[in-house]
C-alpha positions as CSV (number, residue, x, y, z in Angstrom):
1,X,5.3,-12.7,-13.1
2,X,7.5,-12.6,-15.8
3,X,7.1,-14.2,-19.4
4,X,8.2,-17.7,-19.7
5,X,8.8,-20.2,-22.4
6,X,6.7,-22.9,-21.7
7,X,7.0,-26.4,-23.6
8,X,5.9,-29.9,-23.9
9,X,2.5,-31.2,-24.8
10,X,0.8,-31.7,-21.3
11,X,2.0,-28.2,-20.6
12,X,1.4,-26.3,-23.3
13,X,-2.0,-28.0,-24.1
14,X,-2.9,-27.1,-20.1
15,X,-2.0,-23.0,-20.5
16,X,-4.1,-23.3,-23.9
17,X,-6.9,-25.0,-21.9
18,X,-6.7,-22.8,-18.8
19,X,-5.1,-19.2,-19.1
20,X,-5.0,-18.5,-22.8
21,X,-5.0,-14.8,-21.5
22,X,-1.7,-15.5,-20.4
23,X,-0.4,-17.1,-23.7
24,X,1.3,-14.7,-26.3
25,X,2.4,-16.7,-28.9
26,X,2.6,-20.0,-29.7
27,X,5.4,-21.9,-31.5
28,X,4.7,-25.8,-33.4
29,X,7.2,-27.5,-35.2
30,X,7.2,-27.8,-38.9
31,X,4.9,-30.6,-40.1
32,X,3.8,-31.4,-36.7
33,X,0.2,-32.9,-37.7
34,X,-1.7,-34.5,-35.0
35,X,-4.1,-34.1,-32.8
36,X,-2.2,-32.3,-30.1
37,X,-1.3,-29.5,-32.9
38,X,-4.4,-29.2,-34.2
39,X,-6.6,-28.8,-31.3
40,X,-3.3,-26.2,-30.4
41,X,-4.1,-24.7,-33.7
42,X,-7.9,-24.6,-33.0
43,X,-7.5,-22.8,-29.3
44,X,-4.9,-20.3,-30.7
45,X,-7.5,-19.0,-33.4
46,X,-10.3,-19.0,-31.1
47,X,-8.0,-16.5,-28.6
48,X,-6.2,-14.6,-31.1
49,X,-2.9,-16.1,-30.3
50,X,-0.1,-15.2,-33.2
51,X,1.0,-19.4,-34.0
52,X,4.4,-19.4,-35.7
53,X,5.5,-23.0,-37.6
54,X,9.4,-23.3,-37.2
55,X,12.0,-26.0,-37.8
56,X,13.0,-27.9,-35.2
57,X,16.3,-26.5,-34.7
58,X,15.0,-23.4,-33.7
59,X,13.0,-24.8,-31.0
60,X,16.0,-26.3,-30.0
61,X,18.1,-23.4,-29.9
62,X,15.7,-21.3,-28.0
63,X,14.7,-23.7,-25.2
64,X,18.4,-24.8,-25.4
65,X,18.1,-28.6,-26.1
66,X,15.2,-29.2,-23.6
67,X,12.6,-31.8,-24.6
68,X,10.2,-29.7,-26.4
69,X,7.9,-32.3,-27.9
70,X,8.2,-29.8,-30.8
71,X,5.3,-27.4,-29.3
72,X,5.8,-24.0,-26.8
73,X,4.6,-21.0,-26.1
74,X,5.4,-17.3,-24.7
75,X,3.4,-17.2,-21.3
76,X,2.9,-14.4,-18.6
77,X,0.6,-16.1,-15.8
78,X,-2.5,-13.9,-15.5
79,X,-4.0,-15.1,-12.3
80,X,-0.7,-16.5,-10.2
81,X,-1.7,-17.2,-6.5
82,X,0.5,-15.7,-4.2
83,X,1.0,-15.3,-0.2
84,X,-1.8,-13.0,-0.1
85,X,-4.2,-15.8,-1.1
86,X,-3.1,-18.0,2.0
87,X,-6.4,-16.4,3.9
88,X,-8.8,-16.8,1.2
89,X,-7.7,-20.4,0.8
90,X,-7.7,-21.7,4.4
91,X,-11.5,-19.9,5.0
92,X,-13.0,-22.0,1.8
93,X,-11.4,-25.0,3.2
94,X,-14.3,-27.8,4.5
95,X,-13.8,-30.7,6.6
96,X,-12.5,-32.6,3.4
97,X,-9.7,-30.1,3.2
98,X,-6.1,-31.7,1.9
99,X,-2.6,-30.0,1.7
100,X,0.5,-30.6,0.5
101,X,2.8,-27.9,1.8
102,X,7.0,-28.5,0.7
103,X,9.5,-27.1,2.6
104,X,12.4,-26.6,0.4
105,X,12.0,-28.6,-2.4
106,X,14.4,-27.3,-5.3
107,X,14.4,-29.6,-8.2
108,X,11.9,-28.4,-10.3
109,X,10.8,-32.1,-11.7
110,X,10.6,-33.0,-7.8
111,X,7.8,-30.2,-7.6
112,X,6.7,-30.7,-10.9
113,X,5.8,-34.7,-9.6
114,X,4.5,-32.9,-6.2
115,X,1.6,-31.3,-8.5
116,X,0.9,-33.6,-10.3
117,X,0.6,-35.8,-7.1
118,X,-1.3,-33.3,-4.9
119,X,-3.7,-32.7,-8.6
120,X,-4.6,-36.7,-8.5
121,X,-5.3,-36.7,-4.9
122,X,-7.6,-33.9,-5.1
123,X,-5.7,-31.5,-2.7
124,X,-6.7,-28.1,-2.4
125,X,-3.3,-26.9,-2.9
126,X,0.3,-27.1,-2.8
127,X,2.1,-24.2,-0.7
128,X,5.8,-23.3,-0.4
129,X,8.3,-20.7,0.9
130,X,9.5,-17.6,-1.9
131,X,12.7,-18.3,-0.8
132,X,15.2,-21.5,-1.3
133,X,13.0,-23.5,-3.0
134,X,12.1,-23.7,-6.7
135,X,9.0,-21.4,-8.3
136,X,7.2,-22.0,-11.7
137,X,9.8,-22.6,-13.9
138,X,9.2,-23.6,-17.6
139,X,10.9,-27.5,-15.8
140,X,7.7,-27.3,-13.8
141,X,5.3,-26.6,-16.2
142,X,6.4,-29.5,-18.2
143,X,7.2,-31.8,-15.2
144,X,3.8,-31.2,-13.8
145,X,1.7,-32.2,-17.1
146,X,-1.0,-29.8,-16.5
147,X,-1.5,-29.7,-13.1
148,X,-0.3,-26.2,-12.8
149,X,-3.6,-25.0,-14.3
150,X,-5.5,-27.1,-11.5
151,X,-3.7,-26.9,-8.6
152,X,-3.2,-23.4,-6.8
153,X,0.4,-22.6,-6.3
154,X,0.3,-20.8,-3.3
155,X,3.6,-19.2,-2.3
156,X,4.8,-17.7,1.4
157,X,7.5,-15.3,2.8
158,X,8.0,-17.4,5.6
159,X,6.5,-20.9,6.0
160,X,6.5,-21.2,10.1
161,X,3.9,-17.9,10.1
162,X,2.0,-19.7,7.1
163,X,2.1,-23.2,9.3
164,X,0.4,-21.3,12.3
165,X,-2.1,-19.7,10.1
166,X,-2.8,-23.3,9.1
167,X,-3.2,-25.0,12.3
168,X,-5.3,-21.9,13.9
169,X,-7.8,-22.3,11.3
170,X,-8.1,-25.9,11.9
171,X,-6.1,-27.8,9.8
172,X,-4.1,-30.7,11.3
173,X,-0.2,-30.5,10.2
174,X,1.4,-33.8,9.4
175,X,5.0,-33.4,9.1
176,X,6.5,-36.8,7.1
177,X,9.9,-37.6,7.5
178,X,13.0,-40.3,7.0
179,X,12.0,-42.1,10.0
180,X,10.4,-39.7,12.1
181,X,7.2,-40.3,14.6
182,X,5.1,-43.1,13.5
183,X,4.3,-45.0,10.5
184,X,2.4,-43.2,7.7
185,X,-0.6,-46.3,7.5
186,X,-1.4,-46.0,11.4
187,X,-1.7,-41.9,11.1
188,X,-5.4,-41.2,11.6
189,X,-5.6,-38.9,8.7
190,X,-9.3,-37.6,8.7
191,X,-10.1,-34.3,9.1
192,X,-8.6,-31.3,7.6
193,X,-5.0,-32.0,7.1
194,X,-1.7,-30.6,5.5
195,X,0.7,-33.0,4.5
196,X,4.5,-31.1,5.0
197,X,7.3,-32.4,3.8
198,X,10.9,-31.1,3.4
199,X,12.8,-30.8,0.3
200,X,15.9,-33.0,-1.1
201,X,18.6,-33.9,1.0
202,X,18.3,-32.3,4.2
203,X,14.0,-33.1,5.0
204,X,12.0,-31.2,7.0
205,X,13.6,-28.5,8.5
206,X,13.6,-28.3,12.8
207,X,11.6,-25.3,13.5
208,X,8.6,-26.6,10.4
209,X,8.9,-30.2,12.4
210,X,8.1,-28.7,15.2
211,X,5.3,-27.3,14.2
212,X,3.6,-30.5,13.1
213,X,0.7,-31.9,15.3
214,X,2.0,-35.2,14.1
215,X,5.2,-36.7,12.6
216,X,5.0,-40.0,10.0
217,X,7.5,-42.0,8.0
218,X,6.9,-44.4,5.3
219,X,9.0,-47.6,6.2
220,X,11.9,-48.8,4.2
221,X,13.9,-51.8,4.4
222,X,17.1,-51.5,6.1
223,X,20.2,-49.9,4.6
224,X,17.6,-47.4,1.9
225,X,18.1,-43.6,2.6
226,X,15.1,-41.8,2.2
227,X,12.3,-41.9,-0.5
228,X,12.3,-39.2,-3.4
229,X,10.1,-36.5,-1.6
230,X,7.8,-36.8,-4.7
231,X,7.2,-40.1,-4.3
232,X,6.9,-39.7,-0.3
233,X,4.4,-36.9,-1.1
234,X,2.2,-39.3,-3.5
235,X,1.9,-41.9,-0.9
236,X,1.2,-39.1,2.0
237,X,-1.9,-38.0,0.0
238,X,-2.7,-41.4,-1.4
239,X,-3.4,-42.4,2.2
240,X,-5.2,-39.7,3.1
241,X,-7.8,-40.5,0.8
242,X,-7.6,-44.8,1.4
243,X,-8.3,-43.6,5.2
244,X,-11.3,-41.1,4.1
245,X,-12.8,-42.9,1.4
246,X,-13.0,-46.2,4.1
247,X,-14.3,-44.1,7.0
248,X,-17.2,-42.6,4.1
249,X,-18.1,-46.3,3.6
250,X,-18.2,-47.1,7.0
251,X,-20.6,-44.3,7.3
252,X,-22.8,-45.6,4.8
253,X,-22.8,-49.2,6.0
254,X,-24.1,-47.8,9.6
255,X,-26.6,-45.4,7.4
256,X,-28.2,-48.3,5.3
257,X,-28.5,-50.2,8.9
């Protein structure tokens, strides 16, 4: 993977946390003096990381006007999960397992969200094609406030092949779209599951619908398009864990009986 600039607090705080292999130099604004910084400061001495203080018009100049939060750093991922991993992943899954797998999505704030969606829901990871769709851009990073560091990032040469790997080891697939199959909330969702949805504008694609054991939509009022798939994807996984965390305390109900 190639070296990045990487900014924003969450971000940059995340890759100091997580991968300070992959770090090569950290940049802080001038008289940036908070706590942020200084625990920045702290990791970057503890890992040998060259920190530089600069004004923040440089910062400016070299992330060209992006929203810095007056910190970055020069990264090269060191442990970047790729299409090879797609095995290794599916035979640790349990019966608990959750996925979030995006066909298409492009806008790197939309997959950004996605994470950090897929990271609060506890899904195992988040898996999308190499091809027309967005990577892990420095937009990312920043969009996805951390989650990047604890949610795997798997990527595939082609999704259908990766969709029938999925379902043949067991995992459900739940295809979620504008107003296709049935409503999200009546979904039995228990079970292994991946939670597939398609990217902006044009949704899930045919052959990846096709695919799907199962196809949802969250209802809207009449006359609204379509959800933002980030937000689409939040719900998705949110209900997921309403319908699990219910049918666990059902469980114990019939236990303590």
């Amino acid at each position: 993977m190639a070296r990045q600039l990487i900014y924003g607090q969450h971000a940059v705080a995340a890759l100091l946390e997580g991968d300070p292999a992959g770090v090569q130099e950290l940049w802080l604004q001038d008289g940036r003096d908070d706590a942020v910084s200084e625990r920045a400061r702290d990791l970057a001495a503890r890992h040998g990381i060259s920190l530089r203080a600069v004004p923040r018009a440089t910062l400016d100049r070299m992330l060209k006007g992006a929203r810095h939060q007056g910190i970055a750093v020069r990264y090269r991922a060191t442990r970047a999960t790729r299409a090879s991993d797609l095995e290794q992943l599916l035979a640790g899954l349990g019966d608990t397992a959750l996925l979030l797998v995006l066909d298409g999505v492009q806008d790197p704030h939309n997959l950004g969200a996605c994470l950090r969606s897929a990271d609060a829901a506890g899904a195992d990871a988040v898996i999308v094609p190499r091809r027309r769709a967005v990577g892990l851009t420095p937009a990312v990073y920043k969009a996805a406030c951390g989650a990047t560091e604890r949610v795997p990032l798997v990527t595939v040469s082609n999704l259908a092949e990766a969709l029938r790997r999925m379902a043949k080891s067991g995992v459900r697939l739940i295809g979620a779209g504008a107003r296709a199959g049935i409503p999200y909330t009546q979904a039995e969702l228990l079970g292994p599951v991946a939670m597939v949805l398609g990217g902006e504008g044009r949704g899930l694609r045919r052959l990846s619908a096709e695919l799907c054991d199962q196809l949802i939509h969250v209802p809207m009022r009449s006359g609204a398009e379509s959800l933002n798939v980030s937000v689409a994807a939040a719900l998705c996984l949110y209900e997921v864990r309403r319908q699990r965390a219910r049918n666990e305390a059902g469980e114990g109900l019939r236990g303590a009986g």
